[in-house]
C-alpha positions in Angstrom: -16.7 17.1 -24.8 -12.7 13.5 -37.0 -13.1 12.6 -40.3 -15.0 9.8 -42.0 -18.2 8.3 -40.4 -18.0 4.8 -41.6 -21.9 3.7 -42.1 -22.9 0.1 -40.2 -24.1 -1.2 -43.9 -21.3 -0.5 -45.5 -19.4 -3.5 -47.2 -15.5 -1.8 -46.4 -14.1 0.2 -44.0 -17.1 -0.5 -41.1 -16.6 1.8 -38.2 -15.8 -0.7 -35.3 -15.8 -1.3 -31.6 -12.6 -2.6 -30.0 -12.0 -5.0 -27.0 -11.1 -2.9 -23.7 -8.6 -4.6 -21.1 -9.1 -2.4 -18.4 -6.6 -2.9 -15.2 -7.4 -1.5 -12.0 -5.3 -2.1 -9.0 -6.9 -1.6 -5.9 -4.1 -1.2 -3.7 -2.9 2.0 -5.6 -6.6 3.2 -7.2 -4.6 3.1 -10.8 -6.7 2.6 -14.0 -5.2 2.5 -16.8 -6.6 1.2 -19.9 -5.1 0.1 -23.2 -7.3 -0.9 -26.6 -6.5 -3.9 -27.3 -7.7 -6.1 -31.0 -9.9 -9.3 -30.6 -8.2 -11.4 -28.8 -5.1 -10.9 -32.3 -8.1 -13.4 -34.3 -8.0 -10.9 -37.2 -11.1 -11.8 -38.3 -14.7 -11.1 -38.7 -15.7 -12.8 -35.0 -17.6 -10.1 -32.8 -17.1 -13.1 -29.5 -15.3 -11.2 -28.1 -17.8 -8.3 -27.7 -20.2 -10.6 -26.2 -18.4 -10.2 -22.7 -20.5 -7.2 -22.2 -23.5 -8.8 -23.0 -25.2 -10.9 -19.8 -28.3 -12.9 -19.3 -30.4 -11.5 -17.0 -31.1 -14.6 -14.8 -27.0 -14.6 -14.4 -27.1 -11.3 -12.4 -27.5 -11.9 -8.5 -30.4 -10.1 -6.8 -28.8 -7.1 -5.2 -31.3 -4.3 -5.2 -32.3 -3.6 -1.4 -35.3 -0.9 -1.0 -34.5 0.4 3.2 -37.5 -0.5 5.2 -39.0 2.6 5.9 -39.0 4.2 9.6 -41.8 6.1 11.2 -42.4 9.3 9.8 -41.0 8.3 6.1 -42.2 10.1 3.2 -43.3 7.4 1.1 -45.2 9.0 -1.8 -44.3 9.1 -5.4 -45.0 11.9 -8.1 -44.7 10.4 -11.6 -44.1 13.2 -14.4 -45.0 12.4 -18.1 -42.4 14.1 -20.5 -43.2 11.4 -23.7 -40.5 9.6 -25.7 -38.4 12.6 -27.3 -41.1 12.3 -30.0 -40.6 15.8 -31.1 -36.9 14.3 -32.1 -34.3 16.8 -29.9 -31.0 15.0 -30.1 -27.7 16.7 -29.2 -24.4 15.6 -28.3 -24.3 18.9 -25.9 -23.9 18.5 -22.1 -25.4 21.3 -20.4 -24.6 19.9 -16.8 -21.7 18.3 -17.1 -20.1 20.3 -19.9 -21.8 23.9 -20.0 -20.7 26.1 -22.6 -19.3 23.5 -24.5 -21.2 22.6 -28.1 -20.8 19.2 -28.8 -19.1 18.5 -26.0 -20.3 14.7 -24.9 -19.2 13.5 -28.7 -22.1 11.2 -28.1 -25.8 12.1 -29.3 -28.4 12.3 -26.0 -32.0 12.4 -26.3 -33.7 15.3 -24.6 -37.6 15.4 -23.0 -39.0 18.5 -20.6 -37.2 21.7 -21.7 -37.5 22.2 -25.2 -35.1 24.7 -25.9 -32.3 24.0 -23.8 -29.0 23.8 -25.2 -25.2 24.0 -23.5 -25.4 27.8 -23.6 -29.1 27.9 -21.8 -28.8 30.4 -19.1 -31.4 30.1 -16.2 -33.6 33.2 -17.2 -33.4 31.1 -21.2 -34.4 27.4 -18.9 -37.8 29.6 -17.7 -38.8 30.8 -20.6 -39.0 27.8 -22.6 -41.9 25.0 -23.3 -41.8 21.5 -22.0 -43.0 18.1 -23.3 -43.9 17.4 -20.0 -48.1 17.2 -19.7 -48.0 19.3 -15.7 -46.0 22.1 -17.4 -43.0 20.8 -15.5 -39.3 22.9 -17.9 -37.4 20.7 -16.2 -34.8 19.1 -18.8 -34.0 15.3 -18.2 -31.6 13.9 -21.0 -29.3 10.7 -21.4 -27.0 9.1 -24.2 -28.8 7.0 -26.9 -29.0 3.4 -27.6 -28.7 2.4 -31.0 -28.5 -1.2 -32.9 -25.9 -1.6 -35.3 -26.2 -5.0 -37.1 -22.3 -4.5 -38.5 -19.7 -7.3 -37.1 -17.0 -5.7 -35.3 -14.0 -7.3 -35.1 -10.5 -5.5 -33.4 -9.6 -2.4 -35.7 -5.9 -1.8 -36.3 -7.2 1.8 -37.2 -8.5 2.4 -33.4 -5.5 1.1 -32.1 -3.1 3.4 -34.2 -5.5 6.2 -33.4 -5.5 5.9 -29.9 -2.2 5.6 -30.6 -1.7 8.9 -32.9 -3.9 11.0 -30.2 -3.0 13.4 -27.3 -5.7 14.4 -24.8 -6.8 17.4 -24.6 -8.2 19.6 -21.5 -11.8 21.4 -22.5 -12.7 23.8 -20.3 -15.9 26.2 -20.2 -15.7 29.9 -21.6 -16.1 32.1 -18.3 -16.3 35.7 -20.5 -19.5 34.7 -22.8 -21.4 33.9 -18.8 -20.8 36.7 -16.8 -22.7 39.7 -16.4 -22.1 43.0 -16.6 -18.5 43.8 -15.6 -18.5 47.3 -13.2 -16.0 50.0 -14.8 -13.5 49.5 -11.7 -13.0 46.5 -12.1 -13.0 45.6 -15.8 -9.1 45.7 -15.9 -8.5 43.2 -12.8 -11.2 41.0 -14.6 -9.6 40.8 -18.0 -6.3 39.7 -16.2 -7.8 37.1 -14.2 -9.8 36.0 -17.5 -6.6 35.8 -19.3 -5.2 33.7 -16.2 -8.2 30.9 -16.7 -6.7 30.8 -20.4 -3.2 30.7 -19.1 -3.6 27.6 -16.5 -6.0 25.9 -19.1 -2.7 25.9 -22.0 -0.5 24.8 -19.3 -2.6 22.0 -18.8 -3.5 20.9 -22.0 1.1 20.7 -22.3 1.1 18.2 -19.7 -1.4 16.2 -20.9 0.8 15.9 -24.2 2.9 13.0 -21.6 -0.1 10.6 -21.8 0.0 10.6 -25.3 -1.3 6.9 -27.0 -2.9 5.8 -23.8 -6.0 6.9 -21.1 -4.6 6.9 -17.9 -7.1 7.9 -15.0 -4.8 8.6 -12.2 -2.1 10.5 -14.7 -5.7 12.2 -16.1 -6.4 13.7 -12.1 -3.2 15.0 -11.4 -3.9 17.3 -14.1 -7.4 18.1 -13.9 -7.5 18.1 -10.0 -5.0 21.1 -9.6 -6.6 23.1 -12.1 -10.2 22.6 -11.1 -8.8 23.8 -7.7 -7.2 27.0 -9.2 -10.1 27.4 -11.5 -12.3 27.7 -8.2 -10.3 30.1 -6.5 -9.6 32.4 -10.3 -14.0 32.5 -10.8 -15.3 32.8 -7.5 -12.8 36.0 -7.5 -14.2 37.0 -10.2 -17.9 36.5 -9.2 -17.2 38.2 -5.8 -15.8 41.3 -8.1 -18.6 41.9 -10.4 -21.3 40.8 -8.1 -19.9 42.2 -4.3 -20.6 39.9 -1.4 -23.6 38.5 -3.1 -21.1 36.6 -5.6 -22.3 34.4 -8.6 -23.4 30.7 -7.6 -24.2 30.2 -11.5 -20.8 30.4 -12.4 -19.6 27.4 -10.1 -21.1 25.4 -13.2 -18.2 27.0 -15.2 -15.1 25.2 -12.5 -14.6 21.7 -14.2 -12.9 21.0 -17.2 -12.7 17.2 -18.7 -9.7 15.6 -20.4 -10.9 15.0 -24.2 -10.1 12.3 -26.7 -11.6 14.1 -29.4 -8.7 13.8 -31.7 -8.5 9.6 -31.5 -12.1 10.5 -33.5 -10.3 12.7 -35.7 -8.0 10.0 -36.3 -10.2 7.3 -36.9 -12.1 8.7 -40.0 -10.0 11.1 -42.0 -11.7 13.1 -44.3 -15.2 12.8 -42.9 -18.1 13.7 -45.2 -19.1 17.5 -44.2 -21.9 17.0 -47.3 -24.7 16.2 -45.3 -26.3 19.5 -45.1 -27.6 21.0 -41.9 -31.1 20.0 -42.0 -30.2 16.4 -41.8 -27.7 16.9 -38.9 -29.1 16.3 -35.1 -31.7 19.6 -34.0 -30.1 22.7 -34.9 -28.9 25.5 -32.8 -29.4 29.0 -33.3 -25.9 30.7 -33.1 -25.2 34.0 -31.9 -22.2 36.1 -31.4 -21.2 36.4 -27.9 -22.5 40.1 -26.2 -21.2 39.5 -23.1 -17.3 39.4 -23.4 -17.5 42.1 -25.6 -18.9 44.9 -23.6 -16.4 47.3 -22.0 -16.7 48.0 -18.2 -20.2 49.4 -17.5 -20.9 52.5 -15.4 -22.4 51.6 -11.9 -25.8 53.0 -12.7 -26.2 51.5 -15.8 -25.4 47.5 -14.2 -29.0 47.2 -14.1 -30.2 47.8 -17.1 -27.8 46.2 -18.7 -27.9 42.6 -17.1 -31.6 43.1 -17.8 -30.8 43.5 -21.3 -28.4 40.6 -21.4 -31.2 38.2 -20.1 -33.5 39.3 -22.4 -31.2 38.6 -25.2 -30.2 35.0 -23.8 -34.6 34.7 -23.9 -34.8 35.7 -27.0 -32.2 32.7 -28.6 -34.2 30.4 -26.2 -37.7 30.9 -27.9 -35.7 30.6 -31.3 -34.3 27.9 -30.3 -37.7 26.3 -29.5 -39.3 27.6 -32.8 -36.6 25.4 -34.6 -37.6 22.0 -32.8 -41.4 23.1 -32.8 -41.4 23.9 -36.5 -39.4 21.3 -38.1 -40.2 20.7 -41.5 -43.0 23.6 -42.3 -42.5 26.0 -44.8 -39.4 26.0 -47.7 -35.9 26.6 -47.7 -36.2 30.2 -46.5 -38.7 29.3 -43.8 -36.0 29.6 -41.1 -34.1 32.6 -42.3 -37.8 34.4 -42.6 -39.7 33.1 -39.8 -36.8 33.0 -37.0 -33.8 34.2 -37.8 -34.9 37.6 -39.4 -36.8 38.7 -37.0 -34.3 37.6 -34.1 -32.1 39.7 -35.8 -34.6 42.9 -35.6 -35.4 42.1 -31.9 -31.2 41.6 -31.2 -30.7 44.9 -33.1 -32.9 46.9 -30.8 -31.9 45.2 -27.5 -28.3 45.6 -28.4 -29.4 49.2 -29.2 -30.5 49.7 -25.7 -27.2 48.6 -23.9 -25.0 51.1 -26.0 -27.5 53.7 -25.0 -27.6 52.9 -21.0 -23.8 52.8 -21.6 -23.5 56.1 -23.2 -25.6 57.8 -21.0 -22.6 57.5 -18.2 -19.4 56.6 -20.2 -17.9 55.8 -23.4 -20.7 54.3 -26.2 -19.7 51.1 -27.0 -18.7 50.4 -30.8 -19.7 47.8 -32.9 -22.0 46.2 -31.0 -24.6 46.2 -33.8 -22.7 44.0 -35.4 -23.1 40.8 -32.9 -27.2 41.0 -34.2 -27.4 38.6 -36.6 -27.5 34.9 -35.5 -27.2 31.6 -38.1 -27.3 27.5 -37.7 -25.4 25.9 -36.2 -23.1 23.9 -39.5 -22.1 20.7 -39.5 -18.0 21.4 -39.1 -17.0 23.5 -36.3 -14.2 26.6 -36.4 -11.0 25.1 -36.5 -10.2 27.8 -33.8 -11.9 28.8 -31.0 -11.8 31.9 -29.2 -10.2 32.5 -25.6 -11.5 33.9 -22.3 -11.1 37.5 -23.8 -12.2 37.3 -27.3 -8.0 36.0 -28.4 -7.6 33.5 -30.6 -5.4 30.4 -29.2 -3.9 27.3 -30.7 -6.5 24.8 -32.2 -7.6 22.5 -30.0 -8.5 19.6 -31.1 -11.3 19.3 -28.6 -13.3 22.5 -30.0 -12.3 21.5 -33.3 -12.1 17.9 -34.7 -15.6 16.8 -34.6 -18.5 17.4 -36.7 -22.3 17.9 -35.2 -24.0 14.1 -35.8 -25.0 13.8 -39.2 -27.1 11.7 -41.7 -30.5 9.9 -40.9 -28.9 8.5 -38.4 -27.0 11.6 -36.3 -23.8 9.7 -36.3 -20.4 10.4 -35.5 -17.6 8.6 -35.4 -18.0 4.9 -33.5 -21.5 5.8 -32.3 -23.4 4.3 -35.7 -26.4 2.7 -36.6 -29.8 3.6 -36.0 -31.3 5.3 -32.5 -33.8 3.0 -31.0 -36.0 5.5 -29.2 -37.4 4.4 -25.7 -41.4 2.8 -25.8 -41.1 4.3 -22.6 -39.8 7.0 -19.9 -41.1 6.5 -17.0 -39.8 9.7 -14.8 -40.5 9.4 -10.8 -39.6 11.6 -7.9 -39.7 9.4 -4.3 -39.3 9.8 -0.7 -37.0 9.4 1.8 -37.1 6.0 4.3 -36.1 7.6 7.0 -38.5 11.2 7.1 -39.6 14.1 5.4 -38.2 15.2 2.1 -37.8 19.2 1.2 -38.0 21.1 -1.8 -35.4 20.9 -4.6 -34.1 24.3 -5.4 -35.2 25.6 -9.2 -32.5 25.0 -11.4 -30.5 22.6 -9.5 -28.2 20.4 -11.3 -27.8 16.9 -11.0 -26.5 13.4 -12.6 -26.1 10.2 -12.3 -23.9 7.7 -13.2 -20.1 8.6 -15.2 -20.0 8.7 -19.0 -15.9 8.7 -18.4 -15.3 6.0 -16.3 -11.9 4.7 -17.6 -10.8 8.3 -18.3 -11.5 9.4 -14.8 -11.8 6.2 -13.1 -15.0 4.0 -11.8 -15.9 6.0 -8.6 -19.0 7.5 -9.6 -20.5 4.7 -12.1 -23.5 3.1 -11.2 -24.6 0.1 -12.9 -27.8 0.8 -14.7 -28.4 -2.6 -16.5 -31.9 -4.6 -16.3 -34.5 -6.4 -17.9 -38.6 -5.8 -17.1 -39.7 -7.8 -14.7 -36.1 -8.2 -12.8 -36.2 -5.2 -10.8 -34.1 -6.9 -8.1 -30.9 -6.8 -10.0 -28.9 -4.1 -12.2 -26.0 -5.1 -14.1 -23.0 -3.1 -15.2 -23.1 -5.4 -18.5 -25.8 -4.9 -21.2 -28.5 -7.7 -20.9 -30.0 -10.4 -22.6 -33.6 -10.5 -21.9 -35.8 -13.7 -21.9 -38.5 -13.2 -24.6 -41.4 -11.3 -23.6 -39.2 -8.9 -21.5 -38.0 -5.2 -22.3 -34.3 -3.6 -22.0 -34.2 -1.3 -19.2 -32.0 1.3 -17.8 -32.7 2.4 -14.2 -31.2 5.7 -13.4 -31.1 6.6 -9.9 -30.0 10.1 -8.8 -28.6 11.3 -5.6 -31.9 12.3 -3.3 -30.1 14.1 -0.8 -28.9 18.2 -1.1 -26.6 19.7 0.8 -29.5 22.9 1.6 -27.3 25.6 -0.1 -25.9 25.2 -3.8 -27.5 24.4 -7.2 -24.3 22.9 -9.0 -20.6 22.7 -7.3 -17.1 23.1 -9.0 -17.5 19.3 -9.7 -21.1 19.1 -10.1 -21.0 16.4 -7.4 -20.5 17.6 -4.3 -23.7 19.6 -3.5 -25.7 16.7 -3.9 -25.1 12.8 -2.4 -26.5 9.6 -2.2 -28.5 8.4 0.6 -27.6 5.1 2.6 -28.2 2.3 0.7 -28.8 0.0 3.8 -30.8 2.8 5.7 -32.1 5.6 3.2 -30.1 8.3 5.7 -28.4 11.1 3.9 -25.1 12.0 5.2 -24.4 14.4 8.0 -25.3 18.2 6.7 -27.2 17.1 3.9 -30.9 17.2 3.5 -33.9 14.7 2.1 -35.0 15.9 -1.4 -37.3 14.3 -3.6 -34.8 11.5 -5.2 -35.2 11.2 -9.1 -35.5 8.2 -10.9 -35.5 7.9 -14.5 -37.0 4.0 -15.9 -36.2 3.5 -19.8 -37.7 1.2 -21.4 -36.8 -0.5 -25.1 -37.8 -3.3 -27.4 -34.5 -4.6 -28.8 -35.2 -7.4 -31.2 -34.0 -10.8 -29.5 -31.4 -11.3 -31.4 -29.8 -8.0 -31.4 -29.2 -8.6 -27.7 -28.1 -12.7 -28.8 -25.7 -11.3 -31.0 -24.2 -8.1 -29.1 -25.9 -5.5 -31.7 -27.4 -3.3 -29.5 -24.8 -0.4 -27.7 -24.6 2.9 -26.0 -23.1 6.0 -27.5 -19.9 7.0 -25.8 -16.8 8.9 -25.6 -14.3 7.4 -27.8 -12.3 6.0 -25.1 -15.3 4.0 -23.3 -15.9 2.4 -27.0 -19.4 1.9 -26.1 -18.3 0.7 -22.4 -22.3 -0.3 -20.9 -20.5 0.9 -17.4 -20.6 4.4 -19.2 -24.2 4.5 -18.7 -25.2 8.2 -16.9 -28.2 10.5 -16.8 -28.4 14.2 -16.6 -31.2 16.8 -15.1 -32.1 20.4 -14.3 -34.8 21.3 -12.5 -36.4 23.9 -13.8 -40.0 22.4 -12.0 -42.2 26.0 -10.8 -41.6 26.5 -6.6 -45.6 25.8 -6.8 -44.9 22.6 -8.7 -42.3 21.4 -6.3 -44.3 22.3 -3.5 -46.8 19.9 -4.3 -44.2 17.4 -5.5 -43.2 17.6 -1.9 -46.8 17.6 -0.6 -47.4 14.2 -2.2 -44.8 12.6 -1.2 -44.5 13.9 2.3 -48.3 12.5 2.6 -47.5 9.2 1.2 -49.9 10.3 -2.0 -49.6 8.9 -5.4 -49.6 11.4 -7.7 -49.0 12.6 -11.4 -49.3 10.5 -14.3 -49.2 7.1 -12.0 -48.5 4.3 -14.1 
């Protein structure tokens, strides 16, 4: 969820990957990891890297399709988003780490939804355009590959880094996503606010005893507890500005991750903050929150209002599409004249229109005008970051060591060289083996995979690994293809939906896998149409020979190919999913068929 990013074709001072002796003992479910040099050779020999590197013929045949049973739904409906050839990288999550900028400290590419971002509300997810050719807003998105030609032997620096760092615990804001807060019970909100704020610091102290190592099981005893109390804290709080009807949005806003993001501060001191914006990943627009400064509102104003709010959270979301859309026309001022200016005007008067419906029953709101004018996202991020309620906490290291990717490249820290973007993304939604498949809720969140799987331990990772034309096996190692024969990562996500929520206090649990040997979902979970994401590259040969080609990564995973993961949002019309569902139910294939 930092200081000097060392370039791959730099003679001294290389940023470098490290060796990772991970033990896991069964019998207790500990991982613990500890970085490690090459193999104590102190020189320039990247062998030791090569362990994660596999021929493809060396990987047994393991994929299994189940035979399907009478009645299966055995269509497929194939979606064609491009290549992220409009260029939108960003090292945000907005699944797995919502409300957090730069939160996955890793650069993704991004096809479907063109404006999303971490802050993207639901009503911001509808409004925006698509790379998709049906129209389909959905957002599909997944860390980048990149080839960096730069030996890299053991680093003494990563080792006293990880050394040097103490986790951190990053949780979303819950303030800056609610809506309007009723007058009665503004008060009760603002202390349970200020609780969230109080169990996150007390966290964050006990993670200062894994200090200089990533422990998994020491890593859940923290983060389990206070996802558990975080539940209880915001579903009170949904329940209390929204009645019996609650808030199932703000279930996104449970989890918090334990962060590394000060080993990257530690590893490159003094990072050049130069590169100027334009050359950082795609921009954000940047508005002051609205939300967790509004008083209590007067019952009959709740409406207007939250239609207000929404309106506001559009209005970033067509900015924020106007930046990727209209990169590189006009000058320097084309941005400040042709979007932010008059996002400001249209800001001014909505913001204008809450203090009035306000007024009209209660107190008018003051100051409010000022939270109209929005700017870019910069390439350093506040050294403090604001609390639940608008106080301002100790740094954190995870809201404040990293910079936004930056150079040609969009580099940070140990995620270098150039991105290799895919020749292909070949994005499929399949039946069920054993009967009908039903409609995916609109804006349901899913992914696949774990992009922390030595922080939080290897339950959820799925290997990912392949070569084309060796669909029968994945590997959980990066492969070495014969010639002829592309890199491929297969992502699989869960195709069966528990018939209720869109995203769960995990964002796990409301969705599942379905059996591998028979294609049944579990008990109280329903057939949806399963997701499968195919990614294809050309990697020169002897990039893959020589280990050169790697996955960006949390600090901690160092490029681990087990990190692999995927993340989507359905933002698909009901219309389009009904036929999505109609096609595959029929045993039709559909779309852009490949």
């Amino acid at each position: 969820m930092t200081g000097r990013s060392r370039r791959a074709g730099t003679a001294s001072g290389r940023t470098v990957r490290i060796a990772m002796a991970v033990a896991v003992l069964a019998a207790t479910g500990v991982l613990t990891a500890t970085f490690v040099s090459s193999g104590g050779k102190g020189t320039a020999d990247a062998a030791t890297e090569l362990s994660q590197y596999v021929p493809i013929q060396q990987v047994t045949p393991g994929v299994r399709t189940p035979a399907p049973r009478r009645g299966a739904s055995t269509g497929r409906f194939v979606v064609d988003c491009g290549t992220n050839g409009n260029g939108k990288f960003s090292p945000d999550n907005p699944v797995a780490q919502p409300g957090i900028r730069n939160g996955a400290e890793h650069v993704h590419d991004f096809v479907g939804n063109i404006a999303i971002t971490a802050n993207s509300s639901d009503a911001e997810l509808a409004a925006s355009g698509t790379t998709c050719r049906n129209g389909d807003r959905s957002s599909y998105f997944w860390p980048v590959l990149r080839i960096d030609p730069a030996v890299r032997p053991g680093s003494s620096d990563t080792r006293q880094a990880l050394s040097r760092a103490t986790p951190t615990v990053s949780c979303p804001r819950v303030s800056d996503r609610l809506p309007a807060v009723p007058t009665g019970t503004k008060a009760a909100v603002d202390r349970w606010l200020a609780e969230l704020d109080r169990l996150t610091a007390e966290a964050n102290a006990r993670m200062s005893g894994s200090r200089g190592r990533v422990d998994a099981v020491f890593n859940a005893s923290v983060i389990d507890p206070l996802r558990a109390r975080r539940a209880q804290l915001i579903r009170t709080i949904s329940e209390s500005v929204n009645g019996s009807r609650g808030s199932a949005r703000l279930v996104s806003l449970v989890d918090c991750d334990v962060s590394y993001d000060s080993m990257h501060a530690f590893m490159g001191t003094g990072h050049a903050n130069s590169v100027s914006a334009a050359a950082a990943a795609t921009p954000q627009i940047q508005c002051p929150a609205v939300r967790g400064r509004l008083p209590g509102v007067p019952a009959s104003a709740l409406g207007e209002v939250n239609r207000a709010l929404a309106e506001l959270d559009r209005q970033i979301s067509e900015a924020d599409e106007r930046l990727v859309t209209t990169r590189g026309q006009g000058g320097a001022a084309f941005v400040d004249n042709a979007i932010l200016g008059p996002l400001k005007a249209r800001r001014t008067a909505v913001l204008d229109r809450i203090a009035d419906a306000i007024d009209r029953q209660g107190a008018r709101p003051q100051g409010l005008e000022a939270l109209a004018r929005c700017t870019l996202t910069k390439p350093a991020r506040p050294s403090a970051p604001a609390g639940q309620n608008g106080a301002t906490p100790a740094p954190q290291p995870s809201e404040s060591a990293l910079p936004e990717p930056q150079g040609k490249n969009l580099e940070l820290p140990n995620n270098t060289g150039p991105i290799q973007r895919p020749s292909s993304v070949l994005i499929e939604y399949r039946g069920n083996a054993t009967g009908k498949v039903v409609a995916m809720p609109r804006f349901l969140r899913a992914l696949t995979g774990d992009a922390k799987p030595t922080s939080r331990g290897p339950a959820n990772a799925r290997p990912s690994w392949t070569c084309s034309g060796f669909a029968d096996r994945l590997s959980d190692k990066y492969p070495i293809c014969p010639p002829g024969s592309q890199v491929q990562r297969v992502h699989d996500f869960p195709g069966c939906w528990d018939g209720k929520n869109v995203d769960s206090d995990n964002h796990r649990s409301h969705v599942a896998f379905a059996a591998a040997g028979t294609g049944a979902c579990p008990q109280g979970f329903r057939a949806i149409p399963q997701l499968r994401i195919t990614l294809s590259y050309d990697i020169p040969r002897d990039a893959q020979l020589r280990g050169q080609f790697a996955l960006d990564s949390f600090p901690e995973e160092d490029h681990n190919p087990f990190s692999d993961h995927d993340d989507f949002v359905n933002v698909n019309s009901e219309r389009q999913m009904r036929k999505i569902v109609a096609c595959i139910n029929y045993g039709r294939q559909c779309g852009a068929v490949r």
